[in-house]
N, C-alpha and C positions, 0 to 999 in steps of 0.2 A: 504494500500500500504506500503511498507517496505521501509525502508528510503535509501538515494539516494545510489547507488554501487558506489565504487571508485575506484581510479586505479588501476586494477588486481584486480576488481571483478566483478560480475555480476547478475540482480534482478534473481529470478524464482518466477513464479506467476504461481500456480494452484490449482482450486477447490476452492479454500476460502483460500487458506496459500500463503503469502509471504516471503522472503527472499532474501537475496545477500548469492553467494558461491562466491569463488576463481573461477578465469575465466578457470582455467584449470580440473573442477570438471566437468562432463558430465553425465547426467542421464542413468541411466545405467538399469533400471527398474520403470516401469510408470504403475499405478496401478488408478481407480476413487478416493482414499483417499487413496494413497501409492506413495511414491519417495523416489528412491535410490537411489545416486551418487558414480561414481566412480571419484578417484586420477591418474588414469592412473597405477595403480599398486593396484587397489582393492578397494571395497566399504570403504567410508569413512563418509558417513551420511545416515540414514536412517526417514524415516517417514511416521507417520503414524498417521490420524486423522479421526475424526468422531465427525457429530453433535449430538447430548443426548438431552431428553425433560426432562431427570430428571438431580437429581444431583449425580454426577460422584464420585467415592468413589476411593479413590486415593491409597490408603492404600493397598481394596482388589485387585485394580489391580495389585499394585506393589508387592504383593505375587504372582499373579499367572505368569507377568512375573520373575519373580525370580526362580518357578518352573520347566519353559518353558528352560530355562538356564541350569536350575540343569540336568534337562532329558538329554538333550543333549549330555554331559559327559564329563570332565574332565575345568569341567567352574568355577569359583569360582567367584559368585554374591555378591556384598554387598549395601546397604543401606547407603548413605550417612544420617550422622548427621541433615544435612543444605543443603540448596543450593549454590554452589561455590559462594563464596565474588563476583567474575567479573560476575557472572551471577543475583544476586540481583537486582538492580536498573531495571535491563531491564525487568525484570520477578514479580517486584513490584505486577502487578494487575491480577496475575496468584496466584490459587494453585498452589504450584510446591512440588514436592518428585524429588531428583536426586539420584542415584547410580554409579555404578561403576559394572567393570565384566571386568576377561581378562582370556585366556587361555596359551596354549605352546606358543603361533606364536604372537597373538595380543590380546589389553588392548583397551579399549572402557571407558566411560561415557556418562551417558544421563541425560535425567529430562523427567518424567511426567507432564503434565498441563492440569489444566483445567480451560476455560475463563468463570467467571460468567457472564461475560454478552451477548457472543453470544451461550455458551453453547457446545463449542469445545472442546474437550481432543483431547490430540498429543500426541505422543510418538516422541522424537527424540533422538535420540544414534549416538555418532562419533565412528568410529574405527581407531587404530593406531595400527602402528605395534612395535614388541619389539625393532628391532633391533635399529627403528628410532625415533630422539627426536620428540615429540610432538610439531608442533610449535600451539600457542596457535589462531587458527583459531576460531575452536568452540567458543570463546567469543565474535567476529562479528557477527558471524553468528547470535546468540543467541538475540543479541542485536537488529536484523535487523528481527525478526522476527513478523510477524502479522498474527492474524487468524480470520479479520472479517476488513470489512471495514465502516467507516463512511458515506461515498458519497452512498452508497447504488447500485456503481457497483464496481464489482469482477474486477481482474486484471488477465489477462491469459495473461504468459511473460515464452516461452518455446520452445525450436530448433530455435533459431531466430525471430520468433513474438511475437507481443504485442497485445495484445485487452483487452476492457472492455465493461463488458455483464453483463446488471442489474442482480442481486443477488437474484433475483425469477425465474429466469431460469434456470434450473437444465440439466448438462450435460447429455447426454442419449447417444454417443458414440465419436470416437475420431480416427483418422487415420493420423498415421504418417510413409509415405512411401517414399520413394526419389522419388521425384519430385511430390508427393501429398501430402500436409497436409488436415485436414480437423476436425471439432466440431462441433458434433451436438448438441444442447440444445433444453429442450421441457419445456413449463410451459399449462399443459392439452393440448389442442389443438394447440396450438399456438405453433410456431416452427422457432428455426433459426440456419441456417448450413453457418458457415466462410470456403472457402477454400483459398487454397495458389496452386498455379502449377509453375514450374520450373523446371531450368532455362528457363524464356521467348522464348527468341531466339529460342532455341532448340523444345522446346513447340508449337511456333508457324508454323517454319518450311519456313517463309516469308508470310506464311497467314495474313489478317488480324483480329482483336479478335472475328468479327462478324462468320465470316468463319471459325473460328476452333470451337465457341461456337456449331456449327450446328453439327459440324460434329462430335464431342464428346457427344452431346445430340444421333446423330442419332444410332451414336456404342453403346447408353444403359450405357453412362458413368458420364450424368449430371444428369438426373432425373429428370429432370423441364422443365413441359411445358411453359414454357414464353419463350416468341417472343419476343428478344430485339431490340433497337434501339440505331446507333449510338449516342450517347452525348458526351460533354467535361466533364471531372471531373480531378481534380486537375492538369490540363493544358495539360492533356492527352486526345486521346481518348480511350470512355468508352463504354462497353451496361449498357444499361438499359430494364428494361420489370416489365410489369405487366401480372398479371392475375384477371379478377374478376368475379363471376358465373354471371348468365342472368340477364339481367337488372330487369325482373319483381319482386314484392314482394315475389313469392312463391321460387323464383331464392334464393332468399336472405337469403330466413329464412331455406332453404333447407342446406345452406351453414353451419350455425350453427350446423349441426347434420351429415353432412357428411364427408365422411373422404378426399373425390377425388375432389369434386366442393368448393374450398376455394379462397379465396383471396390470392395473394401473391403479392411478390414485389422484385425483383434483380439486383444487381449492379455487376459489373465485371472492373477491371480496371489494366494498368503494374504498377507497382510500380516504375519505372522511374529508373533510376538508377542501382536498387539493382536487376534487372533482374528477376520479378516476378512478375505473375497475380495472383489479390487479386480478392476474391469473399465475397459478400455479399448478402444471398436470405434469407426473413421472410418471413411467410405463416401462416396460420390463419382462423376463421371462421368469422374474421371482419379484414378490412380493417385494413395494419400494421402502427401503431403509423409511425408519419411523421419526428419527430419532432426524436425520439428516433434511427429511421432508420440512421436518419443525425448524431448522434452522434456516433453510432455501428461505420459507414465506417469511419467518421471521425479519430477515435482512431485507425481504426484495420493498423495495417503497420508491415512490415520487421524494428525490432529492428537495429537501427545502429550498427556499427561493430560485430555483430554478425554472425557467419556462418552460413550458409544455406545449406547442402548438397542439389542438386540440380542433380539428373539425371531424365532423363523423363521414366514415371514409366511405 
């Protein structure tokens, strides 16, 4: 996790990377191991990472982007010496290579890394423009960055939510629509998909959540058979549902190998407040951890004062 944002900033958490940017930086391109931001007048950070089972040769890379640059044309690439003095400390337990590169219009710096201990290179490069001074953001940023976590779950902190999703679950897709978000993750069989719908109000329609579940399952829009039932959760009401194959053994062991007769588990609740239905459904070919279920919903929520575009999609 990336250490705390402060006033006039804010975390982003994706894939395995964290950081705090300027709260007025907005993702402007979303890639499985790519983010770009823009300043509101143009990209201003880029990144890009990948996990290696070997070791990362720093060097060759930073030729061939240097090459990647040169093609381009009228770019002029350099190689810094060292790593910037403000960038030291925080980049202690990285390889690092930084450079430099600017054109007619705008001048960038970045750093190459590679983490020996989970095995990560990143590329991250700022861009500025000529005409404007540089304020020195980059050195927060730099400082606030992580690319693997201790706790052994991931932090997803991005368009307004937060979640944390153990670190063997590997994202398989990802939708972010006005008024749908939605992450799918898969580790083999096993499967868990967060959504978000919004604004509530608007969503629901004066329905209750039982009643719109149905009728968004029945338009071919949820995808899960589980039959909820109303509960309380977090002072709200909530669904809840299961799914599990035939009670017999051969029911059971059938479940193991099939793709359609699995166990599952879902949770659906508003977010109170912040005017949104959170979702949580795991599925599986055994019965989803109880205990892990409780901690998925517990963490996933609308980040405070973050914005949420919100039209119904």
């Amino acid at each position: 996790m990336a250490a705390e944002a402060g006033p006039g900033w804010k975390p982003v958490g994706w894939n395995g990377i964290c950081l705090n940017v300027p709260v007025h930086w907005e993702v402007s391109h979303l890639g499985t191991l790519h983010l770009q931001l823009d300043d509101g007048s143009g990209p201003t950070l880029e990144l890009k990472w990948r996990r290696l089972s070997r070791q990362f040769s720093l060097e060759r890379h930073l030729k061939r982007l240097s090459r990647q640059f040169r093609h381009a044309g009228g770019v002029e690439f350099r190689e810094r010496s060292s790593v910037p003095e403000e960038w030291r400390t925080a980049l202690n337990s990285f390889t690092a290579k930084a450079f430099t590169w600017s054109d007619a219009r705008t001048r960038g710096e970045g750093v190459l890394l590679f983490c020996p201990i989970c095995g990560t290179a990143t590329l991250l490069q700022f861009s500025y423009r000529l005409e404007s001074p540089a304020p020195r953001l980059a050195d927060e940023v730099i400082r606030s960055f992580r690319d693997h976590s201790d706790t052994g779950m991931v932090t997803w902190r991005l368009f307004g939510l937060h979640a944390e999703v153990p670190e063997d679950l590997r994202l398989e897709g990802h939708r972010f629509s006005p008024g749908h978000y939605e992450l799918r993750f898969a580790k083999g069989r096993e499967t868990l998909k967060l959504s978000r719908w919004g604004p509530a109000d608007v969503i629901l329609r004066g329905r209750d959540l039982r009643c719109w579940f149905l009728a968004t399952r029945e338009e071919g829009r949820s995808g899960s058979r589980i039959h909820p039932r109303e509960v309380e959760y977090r002072g709200q009401v909530a669904l809840e549902g299961e799914s599990r194959p035939g009670s017999g053994a051969p029911s059971r062991l059938w479940a193991l190998f099939s793709r359609k007769d699995r166990y599952g588990r879902l949770r659906i609740w508003c977010g109170g407040r912040d005017n949104q239905i959170m979702g949580v459904e795991m599925g599986g070919p055994r019965w989803p951890d109880e205990v892990l279920f409780e901690e998925i919903c517990g963490h996933y929520e609308v980040d405070s004062g973050r914005e949420l575009p919100g039209e119904e999609p």
